[in-house]
C-alpha positions in Angstrom: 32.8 32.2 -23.8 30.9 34.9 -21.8 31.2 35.2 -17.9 27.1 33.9 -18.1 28.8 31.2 -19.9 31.5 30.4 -17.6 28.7 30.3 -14.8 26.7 27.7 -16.2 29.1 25.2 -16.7 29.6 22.5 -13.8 31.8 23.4 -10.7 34.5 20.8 -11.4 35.0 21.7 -15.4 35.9 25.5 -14.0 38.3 24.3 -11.4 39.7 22.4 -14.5 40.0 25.1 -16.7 41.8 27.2 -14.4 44.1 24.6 -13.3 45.0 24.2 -16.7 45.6 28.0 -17.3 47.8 27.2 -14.7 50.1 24.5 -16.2 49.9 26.2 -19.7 51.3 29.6 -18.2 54.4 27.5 -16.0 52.8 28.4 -12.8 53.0 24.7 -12.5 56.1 23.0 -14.4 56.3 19.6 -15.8 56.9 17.5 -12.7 55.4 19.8 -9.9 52.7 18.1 -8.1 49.2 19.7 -7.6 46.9 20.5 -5.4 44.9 17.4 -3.8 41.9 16.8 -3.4 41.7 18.3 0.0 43.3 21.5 -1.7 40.6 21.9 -3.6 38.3 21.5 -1.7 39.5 23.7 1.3 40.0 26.5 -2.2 37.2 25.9 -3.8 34.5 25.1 -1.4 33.2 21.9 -3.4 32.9 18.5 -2.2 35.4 15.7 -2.4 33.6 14.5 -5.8 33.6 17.7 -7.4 37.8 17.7 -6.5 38.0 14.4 -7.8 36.2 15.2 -11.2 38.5 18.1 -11.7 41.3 16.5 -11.3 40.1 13.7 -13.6 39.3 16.4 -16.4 43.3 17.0 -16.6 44.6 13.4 -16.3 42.0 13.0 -19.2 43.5 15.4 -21.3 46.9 13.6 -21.0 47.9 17.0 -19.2 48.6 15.3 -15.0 49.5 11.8 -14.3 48.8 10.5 -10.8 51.4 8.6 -9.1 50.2 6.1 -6.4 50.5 7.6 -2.5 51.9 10.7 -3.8 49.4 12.7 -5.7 49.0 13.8 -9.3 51.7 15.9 -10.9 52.0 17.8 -14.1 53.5 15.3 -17.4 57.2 16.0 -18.4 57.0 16.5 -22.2 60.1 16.1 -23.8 59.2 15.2 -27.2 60.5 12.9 -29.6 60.8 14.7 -32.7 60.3 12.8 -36.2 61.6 14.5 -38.9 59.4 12.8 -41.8 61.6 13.5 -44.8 65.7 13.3 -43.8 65.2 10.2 -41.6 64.5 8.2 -44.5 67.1 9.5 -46.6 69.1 6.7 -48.5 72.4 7.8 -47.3 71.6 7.1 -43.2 70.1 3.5 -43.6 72.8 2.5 -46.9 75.4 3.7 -44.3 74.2 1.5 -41.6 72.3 3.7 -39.6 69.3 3.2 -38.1 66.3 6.2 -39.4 65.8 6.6 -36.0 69.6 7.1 -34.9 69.3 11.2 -35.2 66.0 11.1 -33.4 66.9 9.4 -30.6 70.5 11.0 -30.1 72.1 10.1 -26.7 68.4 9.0 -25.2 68.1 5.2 -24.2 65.8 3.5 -26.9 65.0 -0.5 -26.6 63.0 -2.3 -29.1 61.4 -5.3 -27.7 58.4 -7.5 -28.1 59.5 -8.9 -31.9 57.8 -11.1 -33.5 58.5 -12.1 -37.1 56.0 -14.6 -38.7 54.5 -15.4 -42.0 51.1 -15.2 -42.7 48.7 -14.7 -45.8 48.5 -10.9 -46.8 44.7 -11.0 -47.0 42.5 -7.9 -49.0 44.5 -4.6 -47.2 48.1 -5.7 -47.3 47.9 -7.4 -50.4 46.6 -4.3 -52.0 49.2 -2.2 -50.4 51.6 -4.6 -51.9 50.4 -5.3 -55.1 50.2 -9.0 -54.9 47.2 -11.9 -54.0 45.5 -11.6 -51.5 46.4 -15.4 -50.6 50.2 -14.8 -50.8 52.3 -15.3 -48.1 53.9 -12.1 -46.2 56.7 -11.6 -43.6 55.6 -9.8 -40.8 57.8 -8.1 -38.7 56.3 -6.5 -35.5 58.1 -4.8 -32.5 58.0 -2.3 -30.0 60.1 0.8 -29.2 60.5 2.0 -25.9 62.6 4.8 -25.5 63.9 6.3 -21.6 61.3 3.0 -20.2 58.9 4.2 -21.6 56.8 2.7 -24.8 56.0 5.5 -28.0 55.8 3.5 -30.8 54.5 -0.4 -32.2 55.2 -1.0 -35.5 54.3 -4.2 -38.0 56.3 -4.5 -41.6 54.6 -6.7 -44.2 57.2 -8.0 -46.9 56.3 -10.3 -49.3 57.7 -13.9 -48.2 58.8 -14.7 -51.8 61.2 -11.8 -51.7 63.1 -11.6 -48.1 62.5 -15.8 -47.1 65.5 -16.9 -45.7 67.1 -13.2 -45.7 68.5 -11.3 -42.5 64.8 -9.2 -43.3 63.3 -12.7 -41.9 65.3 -12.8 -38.4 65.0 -10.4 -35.7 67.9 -8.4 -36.1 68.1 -7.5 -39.7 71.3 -6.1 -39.2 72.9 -2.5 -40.0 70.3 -0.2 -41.9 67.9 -2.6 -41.2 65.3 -3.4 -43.7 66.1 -1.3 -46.4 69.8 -1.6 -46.2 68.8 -5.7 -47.0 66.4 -4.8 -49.9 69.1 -2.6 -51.4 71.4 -6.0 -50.7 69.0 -8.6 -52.5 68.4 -5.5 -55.7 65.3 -4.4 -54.3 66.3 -0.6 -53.1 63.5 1.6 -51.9 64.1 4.9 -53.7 60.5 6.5 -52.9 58.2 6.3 -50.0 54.8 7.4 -48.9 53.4 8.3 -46.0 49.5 8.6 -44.5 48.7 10.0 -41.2 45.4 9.6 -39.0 44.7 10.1 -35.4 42.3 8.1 -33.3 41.5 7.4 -30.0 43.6 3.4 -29.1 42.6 0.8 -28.7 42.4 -1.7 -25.2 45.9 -3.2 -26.7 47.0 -0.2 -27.5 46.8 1.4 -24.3 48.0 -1.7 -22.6 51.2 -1.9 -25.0 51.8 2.0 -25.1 51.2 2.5 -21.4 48.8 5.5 -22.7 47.5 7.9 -19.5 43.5 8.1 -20.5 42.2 10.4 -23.1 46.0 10.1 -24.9 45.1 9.6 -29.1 47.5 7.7 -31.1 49.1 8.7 -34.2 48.7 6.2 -37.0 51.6 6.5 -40.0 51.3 4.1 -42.8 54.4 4.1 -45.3 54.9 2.4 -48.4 58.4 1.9 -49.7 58.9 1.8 -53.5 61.8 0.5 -55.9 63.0 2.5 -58.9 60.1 0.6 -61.2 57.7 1.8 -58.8 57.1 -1.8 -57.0 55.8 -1.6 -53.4 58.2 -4.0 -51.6 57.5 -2.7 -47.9 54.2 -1.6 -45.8 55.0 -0.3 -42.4 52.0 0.8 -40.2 52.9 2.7 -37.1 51.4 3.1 -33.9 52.4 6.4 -32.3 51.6 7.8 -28.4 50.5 11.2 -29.8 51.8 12.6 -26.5 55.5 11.5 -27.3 55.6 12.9 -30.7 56.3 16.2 -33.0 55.9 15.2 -36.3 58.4 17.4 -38.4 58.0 17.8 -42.6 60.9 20.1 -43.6 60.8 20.4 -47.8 61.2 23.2 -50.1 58.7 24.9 -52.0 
């Protein structure tokens, strides 16, 4: 962008940008608070709207968060980091481990909000699944919130045929969760796939997830697969994209 450039754009998107310089250098740290509106104003020689729209800019961006009768501060990142490929390894959940037990490490993770039901797969699950689309699914849906605060929903479908009166059906399914069952009733998964899109939420969304505006979501569906290549599991995952580093470690 040229100076004549710079010039042209509004007042308030150039009191942005350099506020934003500002967080991105460390001048101001996750958790400082700054300047107010009167700040900028007073600095910048703009009116209190003006102030108020840069500001807005950055809380927009998912980069400030205001906090009521005490100002807007800069957003603590301290990312959870999924590592796509070791967390599902057969030897953590078989074991009894939860996938997200090295994720998490000494953090304070709660999963709330589950709900399991059964319900008729209809067209997308069903072909996700490989079975009718008038078939009856389990559907296993919950919320992880991890130091009080929520990152991730996530809803299971399971055909109801397979995991009906099984520990997959209640709320806690137990050590190693789902797949540790499956690999009980002699339906291990041995291969999974993954898809990733982002998108802006939606009003549920942002009400569940607690999203600051402008904050995308991460969408992961995964399909777990038995050794004669049966789908037995679709997960779709709801990720706050400001929580998350998605890691793929593999060999070439």
């Amino acid at each position: 962008m040229t100076d004549q450039d710079s010039t042209r754009r509004p007042k308030y998107q150039r009191i942005a940008d350099e506020l934003r310089t500002a967080i991105q250098s460390g001048a101001f740290a996750p958790g400082d608070r700054l300047p107010g509106e009167n700040d900028l104003m007073s600095t910048y020689e703009v009116a209190r709207m003006t102030a108020r729209q840069a500001l807005a800019v950055l809380r927009g961006e998912g980069l400030t968060e205001a906090r009521k009768g005490a100002g807007v501060f800069v957003r603590a990142f301290r990312p959870l980091r999924r590592r796509g490929i070791p967390r599902l390894a057969a030897d953590g959940w078989a074991g009894g481990r939860s996938v997200w037990a090295a994720e998490v490490e000494n953090r304070d993770l709660v999963v709330d909000r589950i709900t399991v039901s059964e319900e008729e797969a209809g067209p997308r699950v069903a072909a996700a699944l490989g079975l009718p689309a008038e078939a009856p699914v389990c559907v296993r849906s919950r919320r992880f919130v991890l130091d009080g605060k929520p990152v991730l929903l996530s809803v299971s479908y399971l055909s109801a045929d397979l995991v009906r009166d099984t520990a997959v059906a209640r709320p806690d399914t137990g050590p190693g969760g789902t797949y540790a069952r499956l690999a009980e009733l002699g339906h291990r998964p041995v291969r999974f796939r993954e898809e990733i899109r982002c998108r802006m939420p939606t009003a549920d969304e942002t009400t569940s997830l607690t999203l600051p505006p402008g904050t995308p979501v991460v969408l992961i569906g995964r399909t777990a697969f038995t050794e004669p290549g049966r789908p037995v599991e679709l997960n779709e995952m709801t990720l706050d994209a400001s929580s998350y580093i998605l890691e793929y470690d593999f060999d070439a």
